[in-house]
DRENDO-1510 file (C-alpha; in Angstrom, 1 decimal, always signed):
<recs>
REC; n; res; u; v; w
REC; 1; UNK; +0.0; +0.0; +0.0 .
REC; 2; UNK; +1.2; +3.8; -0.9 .
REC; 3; UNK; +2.4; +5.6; +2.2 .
REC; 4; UNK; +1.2; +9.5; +2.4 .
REC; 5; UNK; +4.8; +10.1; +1.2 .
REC; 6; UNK; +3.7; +8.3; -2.0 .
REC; 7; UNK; +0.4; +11.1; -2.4 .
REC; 8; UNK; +0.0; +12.6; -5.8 .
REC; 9; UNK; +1.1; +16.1; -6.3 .
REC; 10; UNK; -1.6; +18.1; -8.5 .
REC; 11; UNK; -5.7; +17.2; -9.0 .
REC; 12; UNK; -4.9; +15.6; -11.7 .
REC; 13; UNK; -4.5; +12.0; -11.2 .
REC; 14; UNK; -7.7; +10.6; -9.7 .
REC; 15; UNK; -7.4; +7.5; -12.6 .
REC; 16; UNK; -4.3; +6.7; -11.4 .
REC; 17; UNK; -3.7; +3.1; -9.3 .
REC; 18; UNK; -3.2; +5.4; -6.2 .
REC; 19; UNK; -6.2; +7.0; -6.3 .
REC; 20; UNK; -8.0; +3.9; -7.4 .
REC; 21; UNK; -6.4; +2.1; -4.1 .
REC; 22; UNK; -7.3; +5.3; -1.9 .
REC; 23; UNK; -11.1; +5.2; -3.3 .
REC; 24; UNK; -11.0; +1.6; -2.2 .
REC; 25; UNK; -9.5; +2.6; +1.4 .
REC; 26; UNK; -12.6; +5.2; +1.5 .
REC; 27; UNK; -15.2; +2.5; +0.8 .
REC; 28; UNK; -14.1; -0.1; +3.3 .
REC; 29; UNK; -15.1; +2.6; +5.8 .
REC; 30; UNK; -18.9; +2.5; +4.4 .
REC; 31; UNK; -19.7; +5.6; +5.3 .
REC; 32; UNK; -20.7; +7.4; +2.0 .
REC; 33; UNK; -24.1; +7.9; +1.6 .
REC; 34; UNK; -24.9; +7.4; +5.1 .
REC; 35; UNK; -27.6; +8.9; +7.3 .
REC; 36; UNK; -26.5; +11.9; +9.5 .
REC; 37; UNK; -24.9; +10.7; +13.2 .
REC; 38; UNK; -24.7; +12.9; +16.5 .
REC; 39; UNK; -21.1; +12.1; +17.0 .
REC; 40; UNK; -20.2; +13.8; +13.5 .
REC; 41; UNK; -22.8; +16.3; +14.3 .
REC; 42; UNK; -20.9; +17.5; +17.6 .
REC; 43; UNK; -17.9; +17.7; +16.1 .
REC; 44; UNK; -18.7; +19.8; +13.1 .
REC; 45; UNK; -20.6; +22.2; +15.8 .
REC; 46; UNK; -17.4; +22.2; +18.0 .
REC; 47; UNK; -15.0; +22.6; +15.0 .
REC; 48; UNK; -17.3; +26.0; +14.0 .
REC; 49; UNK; -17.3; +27.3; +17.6 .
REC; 50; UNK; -13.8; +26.9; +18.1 .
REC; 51; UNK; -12.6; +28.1; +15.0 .
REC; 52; UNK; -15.2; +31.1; +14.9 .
REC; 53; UNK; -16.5; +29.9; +11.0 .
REC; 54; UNK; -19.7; +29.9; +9.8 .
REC; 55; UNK; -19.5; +26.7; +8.3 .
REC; 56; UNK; -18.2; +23.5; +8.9 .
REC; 57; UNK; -18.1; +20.4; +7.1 .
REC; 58; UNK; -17.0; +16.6; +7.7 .
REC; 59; UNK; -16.3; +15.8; +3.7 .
REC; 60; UNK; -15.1; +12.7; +2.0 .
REC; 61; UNK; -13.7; +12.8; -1.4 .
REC; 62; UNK; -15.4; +10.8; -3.7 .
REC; 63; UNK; -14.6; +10.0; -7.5 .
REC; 64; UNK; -16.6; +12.1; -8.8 .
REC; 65; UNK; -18.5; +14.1; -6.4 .
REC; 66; UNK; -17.3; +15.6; -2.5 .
REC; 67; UNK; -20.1; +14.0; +0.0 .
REC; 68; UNK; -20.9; +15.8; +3.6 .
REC; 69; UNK; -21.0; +13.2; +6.5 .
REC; 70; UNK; -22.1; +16.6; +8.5 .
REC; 71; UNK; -22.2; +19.8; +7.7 .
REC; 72; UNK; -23.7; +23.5; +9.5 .
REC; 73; UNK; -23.9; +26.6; +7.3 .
REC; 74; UNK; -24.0; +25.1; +3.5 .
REC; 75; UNK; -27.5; +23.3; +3.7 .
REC; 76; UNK; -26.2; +20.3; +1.2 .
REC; 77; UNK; -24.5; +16.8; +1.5 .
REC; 78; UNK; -22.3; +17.1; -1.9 .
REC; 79; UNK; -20.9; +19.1; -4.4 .
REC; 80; UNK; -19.5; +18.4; -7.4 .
REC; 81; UNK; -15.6; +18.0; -7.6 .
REC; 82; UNK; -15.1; +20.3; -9.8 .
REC; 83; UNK; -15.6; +23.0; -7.1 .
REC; 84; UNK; -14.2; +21.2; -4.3 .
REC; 85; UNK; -11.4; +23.0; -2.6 .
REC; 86; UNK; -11.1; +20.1; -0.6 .
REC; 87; UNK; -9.5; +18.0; -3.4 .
REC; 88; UNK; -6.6; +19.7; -3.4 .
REC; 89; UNK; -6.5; +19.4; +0.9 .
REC; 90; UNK; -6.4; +15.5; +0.3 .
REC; 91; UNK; -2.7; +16.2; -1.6 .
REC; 92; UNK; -0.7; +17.0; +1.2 .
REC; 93; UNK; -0.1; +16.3; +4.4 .
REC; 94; UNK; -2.1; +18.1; +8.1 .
REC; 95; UNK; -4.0; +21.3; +7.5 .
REC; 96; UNK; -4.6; +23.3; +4.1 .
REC; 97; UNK; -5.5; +26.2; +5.1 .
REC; 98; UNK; -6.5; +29.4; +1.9 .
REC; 99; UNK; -6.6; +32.7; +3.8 .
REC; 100; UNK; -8.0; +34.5; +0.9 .
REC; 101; UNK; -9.3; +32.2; -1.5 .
REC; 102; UNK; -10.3; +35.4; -4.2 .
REC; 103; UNK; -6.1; +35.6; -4.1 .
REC; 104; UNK; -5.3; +32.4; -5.0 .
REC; 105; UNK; -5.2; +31.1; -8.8 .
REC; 106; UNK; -6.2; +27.7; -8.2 .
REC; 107; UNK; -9.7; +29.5; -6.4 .
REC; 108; UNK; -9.7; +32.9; -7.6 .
REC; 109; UNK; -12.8; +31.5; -10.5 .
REC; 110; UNK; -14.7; +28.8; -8.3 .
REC; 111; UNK; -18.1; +29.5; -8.6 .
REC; 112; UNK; -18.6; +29.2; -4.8 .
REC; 113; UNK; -16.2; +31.6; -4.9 .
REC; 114; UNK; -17.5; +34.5; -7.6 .
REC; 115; UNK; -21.3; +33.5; -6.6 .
REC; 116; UNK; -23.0; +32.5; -3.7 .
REC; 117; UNK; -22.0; +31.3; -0.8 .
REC; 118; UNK; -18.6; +33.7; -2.1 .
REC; 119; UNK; -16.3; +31.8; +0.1 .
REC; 120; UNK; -13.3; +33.3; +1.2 .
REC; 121; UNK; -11.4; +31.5; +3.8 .
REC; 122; UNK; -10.7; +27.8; +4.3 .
REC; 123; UNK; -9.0; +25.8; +6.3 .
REC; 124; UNK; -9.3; +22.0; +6.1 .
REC; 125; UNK; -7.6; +19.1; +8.1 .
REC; 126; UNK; -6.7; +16.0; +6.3 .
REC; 127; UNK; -8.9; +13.1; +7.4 .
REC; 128; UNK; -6.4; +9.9; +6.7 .
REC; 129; UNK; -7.2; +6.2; +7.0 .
REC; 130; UNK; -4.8; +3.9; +9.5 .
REC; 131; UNK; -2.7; +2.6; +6.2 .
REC; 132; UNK; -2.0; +6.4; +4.8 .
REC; 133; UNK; -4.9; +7.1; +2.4 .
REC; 134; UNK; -6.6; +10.6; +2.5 .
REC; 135; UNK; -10.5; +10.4; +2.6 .
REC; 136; UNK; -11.4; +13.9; +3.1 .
REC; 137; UNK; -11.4; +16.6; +5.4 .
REC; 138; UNK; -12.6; +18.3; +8.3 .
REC; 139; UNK; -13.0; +21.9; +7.4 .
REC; 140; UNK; -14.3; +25.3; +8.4 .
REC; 141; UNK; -14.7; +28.3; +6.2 .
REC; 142; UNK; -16.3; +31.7; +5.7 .
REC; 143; UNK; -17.4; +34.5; +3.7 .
REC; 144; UNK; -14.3; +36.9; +5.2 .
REC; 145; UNK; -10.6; +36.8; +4.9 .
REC; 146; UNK; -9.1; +35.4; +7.6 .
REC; 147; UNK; -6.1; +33.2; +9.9 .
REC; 148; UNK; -6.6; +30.8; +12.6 .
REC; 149; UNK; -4.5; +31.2; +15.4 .
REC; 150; UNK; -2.2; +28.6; +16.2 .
REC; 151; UNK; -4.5; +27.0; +19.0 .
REC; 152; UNK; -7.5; +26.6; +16.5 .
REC; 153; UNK; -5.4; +25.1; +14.0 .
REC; 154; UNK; -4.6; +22.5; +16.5 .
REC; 155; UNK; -8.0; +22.1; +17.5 .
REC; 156; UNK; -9.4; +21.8; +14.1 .
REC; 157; UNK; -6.7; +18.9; +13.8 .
REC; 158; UNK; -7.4; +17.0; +17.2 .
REC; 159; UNK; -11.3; +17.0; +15.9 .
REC; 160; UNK; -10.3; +15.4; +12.7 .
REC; 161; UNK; -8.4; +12.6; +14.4 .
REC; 162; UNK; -11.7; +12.2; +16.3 .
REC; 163; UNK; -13.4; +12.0; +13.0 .
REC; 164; UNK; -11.0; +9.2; +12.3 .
REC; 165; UNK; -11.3; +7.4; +15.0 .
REC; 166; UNK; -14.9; +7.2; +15.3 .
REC; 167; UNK; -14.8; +5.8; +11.7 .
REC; 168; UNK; -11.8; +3.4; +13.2 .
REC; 169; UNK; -14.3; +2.3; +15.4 .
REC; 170; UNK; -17.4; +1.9; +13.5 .
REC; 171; UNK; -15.9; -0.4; +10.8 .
REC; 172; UNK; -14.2; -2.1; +14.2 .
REC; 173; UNK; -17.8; -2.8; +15.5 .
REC; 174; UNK; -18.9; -3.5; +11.7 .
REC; 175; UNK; -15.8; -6.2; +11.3 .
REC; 176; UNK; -16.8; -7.7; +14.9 .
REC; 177; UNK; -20.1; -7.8; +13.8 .
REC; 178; UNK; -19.1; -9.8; +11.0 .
REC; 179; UNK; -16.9; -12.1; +12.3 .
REC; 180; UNK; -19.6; -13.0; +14.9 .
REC; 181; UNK; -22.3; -14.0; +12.2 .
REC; 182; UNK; -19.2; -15.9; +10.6 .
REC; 183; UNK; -18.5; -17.7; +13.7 .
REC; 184; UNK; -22.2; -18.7; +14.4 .
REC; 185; UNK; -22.7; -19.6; +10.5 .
REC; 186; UNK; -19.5; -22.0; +11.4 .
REC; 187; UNK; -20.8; -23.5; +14.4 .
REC; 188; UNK; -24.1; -24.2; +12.5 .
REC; 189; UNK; -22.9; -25.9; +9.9 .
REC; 190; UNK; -20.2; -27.6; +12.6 .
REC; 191; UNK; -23.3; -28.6; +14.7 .
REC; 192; UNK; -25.2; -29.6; +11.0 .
REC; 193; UNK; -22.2; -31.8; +10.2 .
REC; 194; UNK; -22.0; -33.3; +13.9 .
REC; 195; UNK; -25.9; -34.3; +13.6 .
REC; 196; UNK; -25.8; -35.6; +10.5 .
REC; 197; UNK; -25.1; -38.7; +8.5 .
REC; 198; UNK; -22.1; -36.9; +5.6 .
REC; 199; UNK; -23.3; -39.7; +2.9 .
REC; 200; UNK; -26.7; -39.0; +2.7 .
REC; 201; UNK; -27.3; -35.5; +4.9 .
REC; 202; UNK; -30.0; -37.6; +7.0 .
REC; 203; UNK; -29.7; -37.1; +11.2 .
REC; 204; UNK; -27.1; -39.8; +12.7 .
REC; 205; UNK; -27.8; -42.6; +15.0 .
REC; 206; UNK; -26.8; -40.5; +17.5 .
REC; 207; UNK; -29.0; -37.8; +16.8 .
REC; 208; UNK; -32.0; -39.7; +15.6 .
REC; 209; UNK; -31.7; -41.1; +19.7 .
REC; 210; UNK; -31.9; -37.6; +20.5 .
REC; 211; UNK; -35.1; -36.7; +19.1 .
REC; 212; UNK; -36.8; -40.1; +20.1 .
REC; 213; UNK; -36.3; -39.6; +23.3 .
REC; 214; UNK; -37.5; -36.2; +22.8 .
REC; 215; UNK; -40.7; -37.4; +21.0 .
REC; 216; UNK; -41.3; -39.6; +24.0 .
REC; 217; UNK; -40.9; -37.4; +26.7 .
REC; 218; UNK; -43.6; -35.0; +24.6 .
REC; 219; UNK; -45.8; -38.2; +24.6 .
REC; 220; UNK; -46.1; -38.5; +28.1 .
REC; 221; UNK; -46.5; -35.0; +28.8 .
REC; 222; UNK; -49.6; -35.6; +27.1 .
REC; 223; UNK; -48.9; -35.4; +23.1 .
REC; 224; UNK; -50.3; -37.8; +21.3 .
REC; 225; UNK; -48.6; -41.3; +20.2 .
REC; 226; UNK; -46.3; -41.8; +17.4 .
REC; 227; UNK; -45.0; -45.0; +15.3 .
REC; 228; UNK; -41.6; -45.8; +14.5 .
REC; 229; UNK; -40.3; -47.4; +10.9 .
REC; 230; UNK; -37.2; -49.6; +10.7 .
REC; 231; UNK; -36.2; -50.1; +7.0 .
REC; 232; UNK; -33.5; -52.5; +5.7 .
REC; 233; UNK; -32.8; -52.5; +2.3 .
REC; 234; UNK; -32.9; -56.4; +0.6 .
REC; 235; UNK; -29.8; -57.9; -0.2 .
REC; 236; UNK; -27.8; -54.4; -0.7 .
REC; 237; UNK; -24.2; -56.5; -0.2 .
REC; 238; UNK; -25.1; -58.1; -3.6 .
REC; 239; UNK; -25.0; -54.3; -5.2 .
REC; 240; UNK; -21.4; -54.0; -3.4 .
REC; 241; UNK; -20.1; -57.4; -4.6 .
REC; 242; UNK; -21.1; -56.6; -8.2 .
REC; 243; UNK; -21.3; -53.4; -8.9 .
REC; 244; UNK; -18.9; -51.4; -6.6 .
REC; 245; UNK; -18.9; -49.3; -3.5 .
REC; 246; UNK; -19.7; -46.1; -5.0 .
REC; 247; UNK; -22.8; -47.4; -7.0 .
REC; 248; UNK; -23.9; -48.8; -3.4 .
REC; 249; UNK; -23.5; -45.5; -2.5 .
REC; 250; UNK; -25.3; -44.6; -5.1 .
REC; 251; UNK; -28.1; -46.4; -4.1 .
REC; 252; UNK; -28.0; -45.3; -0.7 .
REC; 253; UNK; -28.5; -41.6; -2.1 .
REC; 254; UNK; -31.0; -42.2; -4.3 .
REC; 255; UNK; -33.3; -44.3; -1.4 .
REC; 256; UNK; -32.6; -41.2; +0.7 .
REC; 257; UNK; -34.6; -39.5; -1.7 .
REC; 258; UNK; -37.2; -41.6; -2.1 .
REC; 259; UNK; -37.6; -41.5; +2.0 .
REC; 260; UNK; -37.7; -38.0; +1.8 .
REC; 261; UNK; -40.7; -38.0; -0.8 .
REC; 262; UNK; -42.6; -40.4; +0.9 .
REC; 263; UNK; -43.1; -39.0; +4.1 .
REC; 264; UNK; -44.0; -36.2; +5.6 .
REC; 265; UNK; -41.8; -33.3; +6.3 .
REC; 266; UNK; -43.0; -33.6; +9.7 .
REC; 267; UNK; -41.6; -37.0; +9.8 .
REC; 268; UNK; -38.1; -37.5; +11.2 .
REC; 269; UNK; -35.9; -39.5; +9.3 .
REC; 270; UNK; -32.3; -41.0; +10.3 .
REC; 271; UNK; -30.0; -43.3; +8.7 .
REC; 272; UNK; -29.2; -45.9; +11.4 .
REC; 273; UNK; -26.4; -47.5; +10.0 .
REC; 274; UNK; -25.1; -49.5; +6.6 .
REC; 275; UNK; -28.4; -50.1; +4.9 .
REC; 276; UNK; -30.7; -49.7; +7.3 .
REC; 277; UNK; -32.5; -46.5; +7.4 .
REC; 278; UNK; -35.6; -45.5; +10.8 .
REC; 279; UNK; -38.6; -43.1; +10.0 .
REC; 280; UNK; -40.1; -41.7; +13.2 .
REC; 281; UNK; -43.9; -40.6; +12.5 .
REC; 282; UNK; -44.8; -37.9; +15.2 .
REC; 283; UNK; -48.8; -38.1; +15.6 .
REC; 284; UNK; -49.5; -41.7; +13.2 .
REC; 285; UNK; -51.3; -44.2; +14.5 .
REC; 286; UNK; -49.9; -47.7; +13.7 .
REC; 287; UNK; -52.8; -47.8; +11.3 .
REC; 288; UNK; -50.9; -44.3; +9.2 .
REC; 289; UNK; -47.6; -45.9; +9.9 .
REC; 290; UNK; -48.2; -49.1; +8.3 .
REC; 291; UNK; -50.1; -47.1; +5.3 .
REC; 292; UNK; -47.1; -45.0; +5.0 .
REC; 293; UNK; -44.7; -47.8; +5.0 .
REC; 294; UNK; -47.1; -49.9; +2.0 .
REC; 295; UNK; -47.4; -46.7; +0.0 .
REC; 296; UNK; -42.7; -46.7; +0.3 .
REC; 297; UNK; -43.0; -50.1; -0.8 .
REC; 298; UNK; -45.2; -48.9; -3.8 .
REC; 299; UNK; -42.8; -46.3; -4.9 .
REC; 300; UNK; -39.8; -48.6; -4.8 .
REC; 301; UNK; -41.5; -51.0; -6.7 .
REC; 302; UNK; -42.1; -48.6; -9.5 .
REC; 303; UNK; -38.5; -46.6; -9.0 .
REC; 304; UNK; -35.0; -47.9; -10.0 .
REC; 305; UNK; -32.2; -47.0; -8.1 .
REC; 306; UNK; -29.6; -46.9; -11.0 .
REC; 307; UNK; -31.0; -46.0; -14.4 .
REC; 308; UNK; -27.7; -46.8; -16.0 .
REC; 309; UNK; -26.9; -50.1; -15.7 .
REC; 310; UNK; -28.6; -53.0; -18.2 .
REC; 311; UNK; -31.3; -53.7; -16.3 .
REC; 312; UNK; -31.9; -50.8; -14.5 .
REC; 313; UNK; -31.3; -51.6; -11.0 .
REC; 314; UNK; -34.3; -51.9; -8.4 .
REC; 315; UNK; -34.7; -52.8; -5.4 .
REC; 316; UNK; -36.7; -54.2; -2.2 .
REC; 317; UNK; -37.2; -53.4; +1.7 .
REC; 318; UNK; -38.1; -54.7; +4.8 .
REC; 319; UNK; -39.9; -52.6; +7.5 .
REC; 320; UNK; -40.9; -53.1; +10.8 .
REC; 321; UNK; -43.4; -51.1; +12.9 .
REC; 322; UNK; -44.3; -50.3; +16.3 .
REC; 323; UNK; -45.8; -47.7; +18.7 .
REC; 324; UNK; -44.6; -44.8; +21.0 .
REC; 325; UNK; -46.4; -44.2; +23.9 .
REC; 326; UNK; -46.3; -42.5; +27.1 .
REC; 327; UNK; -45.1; -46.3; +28.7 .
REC; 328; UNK; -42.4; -46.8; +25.7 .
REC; 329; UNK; -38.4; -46.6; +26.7 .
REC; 330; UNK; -35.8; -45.6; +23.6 .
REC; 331; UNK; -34.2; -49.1; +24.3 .
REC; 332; UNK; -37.7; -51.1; +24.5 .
REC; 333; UNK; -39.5; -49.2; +21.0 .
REC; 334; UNK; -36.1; -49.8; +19.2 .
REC; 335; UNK; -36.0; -53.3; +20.1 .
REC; 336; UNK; -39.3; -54.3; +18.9 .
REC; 337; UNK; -39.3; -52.4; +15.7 .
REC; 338; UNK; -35.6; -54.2; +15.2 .
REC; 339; UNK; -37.6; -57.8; +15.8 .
REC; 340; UNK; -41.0; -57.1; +13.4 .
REC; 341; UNK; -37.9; -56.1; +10.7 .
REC; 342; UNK; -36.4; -59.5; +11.6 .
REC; 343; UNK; -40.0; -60.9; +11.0 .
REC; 344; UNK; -40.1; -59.4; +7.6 .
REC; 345; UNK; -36.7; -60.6; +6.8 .
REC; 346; UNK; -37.8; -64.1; +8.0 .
REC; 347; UNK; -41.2; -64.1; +6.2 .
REC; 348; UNK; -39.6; -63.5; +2.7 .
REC; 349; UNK; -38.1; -59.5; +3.0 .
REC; 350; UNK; -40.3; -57.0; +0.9 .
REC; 351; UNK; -42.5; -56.4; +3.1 .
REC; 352; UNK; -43.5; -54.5; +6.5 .
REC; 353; UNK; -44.5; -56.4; +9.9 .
REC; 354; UNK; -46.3; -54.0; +12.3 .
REC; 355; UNK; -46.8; -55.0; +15.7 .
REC; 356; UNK; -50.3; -56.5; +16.7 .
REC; 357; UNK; -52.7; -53.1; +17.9 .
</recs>
């Protein structure tokens, strides 16, 4: 990055790399274009007292235009640059101070100079970003001739290092700000990862526990009962063995969404491990459950889980189904919906066993 030592030496290089870099350094800051702030407010009213001007003006040069953070005594928020005296304060170091500006050639013609406001004294200290860059200025003016002693030109200079740091602190809080919404968005996604199965994006055993157990403790506070699926894919070693790992994968992705299409999006859905997959139905009777868990069978029947192989590939379940009520443990419902699954593997797979009502 330029240093000030690096600053341009006549108005006539705003489309060079350094001013492109210090037009940069103003916009990180954020603060063109930005509703009026007591803080800036204060300080243009102190800068006018101390300094005995008229008018006083917190200014930021921008490419084409000079913008007024504050201002007392002009009644606007920009100007154009081409009457800006201030772009000329931005090309050198501390104040810039024009004691007659009718006397000077590079003001003698400014409109605001010939016409109205007919500004005749300015005195502007150099606002300056933490890595060197000139932004704009603090500045005071009026319609007489004039100096400022040597304690108002320290003044005015103090006030526009306050200028500075409030900015410095604003785009502090801003970056804070940011990085707290980065570190939350993180630990979301870390706590999405944690919960979740990375293959197929469904909760984890671990997880799926979780919110049985919270299902069941709303069930005997009174909500009402629930069902539970256990799903096994047939014979999924076979699509390993002959096919490969990441078509078994594949497959695994594919039943995922068939899951996801066939129940509810109130339903919970969890991948318990290898090929076997649990639904948990809040509010379904066995009656629903089993329904639910024909009308899966139905889809699979009619849905092949690899289009590109010769034949396309389908595939078959087995499901067992129980109740949660208020009387049901986590170990005891996932125990019996493990043996009706055993039943149905028993019985001929391809099918669903729900426990007697």
């Amino acid at each position: 990055m330029p240093s000030p030592t690096t600053m341009p030496s006549n108005v006539d290089t705003y489309s060079s790399k350094y001013e492109k870099q210090r037009l940069q350094a103003l916009a990180n800051y954020q603060v063109l274009d930005t509703p009026e702030e007591s803080a800036f407010d204060e300080i243009v009213e102190v800068a006018s007292i101390i300094c005995e001007a008229p008018i006083s003006v917190v200014n930021f040069v921008d490419r084409d235009r000079q913008w007024f953070k504050s201002e007392k005594g002009l009644g606007v928020r920009e100007t154009p640059l081409d009457v800006s005296i201030c772009k000329h304060a931005i090309l050198q170091p501390g104040l810039f101070i024009v004691p007659d500006t009718t006397q000077d050639p590079r003001f003698a013609n400014n409109p605001l100079v010939t016409g109205k406001p007919h500004l005749r004294f300015y005195a502007g200290a150099l606002l300056e970003s933490h890595d060197g860059y000139p932004l704009g200025t603090l500045c005071v003016l009026d319609y007489q001739p004039r100096e400022l002693t040597e304690r108002q030109c320290f003044a005015l200079q103090a006030l526009a290092n306050q200028v500075m740091a409030h900015l410095e602190l604003m785009l502090a809080h801003r970056e804070q700000a940011e990085l707290i919404l980065e570190l939350k968005t993180t630990r979301h996604e870390l706590a999405k990862r944690a919960a979740t199965d990375p293959l197929t994006g469904l909760l984890n055993r671990r997880d799926f526990e979780q919110r049985l157990n919270q299902e069941l403790a709303l069930i005997q506070r009174g909500a009402p009962p629930a069902a539970l699926i256990l799903i096994d894919l047939d014979h999924f070693k076979k699509v390993n063995d002959t096919l490969g790992h990441q078509a078994g994968d594949n497959v695994l992705l594919r039943f995922t969404e068939l899951c996801r299409e066939a129940f509810r999006q109130s339903d919970v859905i969890g991948r318990w491990g290898g090929e076997e997959f649990v639904v948990m139905l809040p509010g379904s009777s066995l009656a629903e459950a089993q329904q639910a868990a024909e009308r899966f069978h139905e889809l699979l029947a009619t849905t092949p889980m690899l289009e590109d192989t010769s034949p396309p590939l389908y595939i078959t379940a087995s499901a067992g189904v129980c109740s949660l009520t208020g009387s049901s443990t986590l170990d005891e419902c996932l125990l019996r919906a493990d043996e009706l699954l055993y039943q149905a593997k028993e019985q001929g797979r391809n099918r669903t066993v729900c426990e007697e009502q």
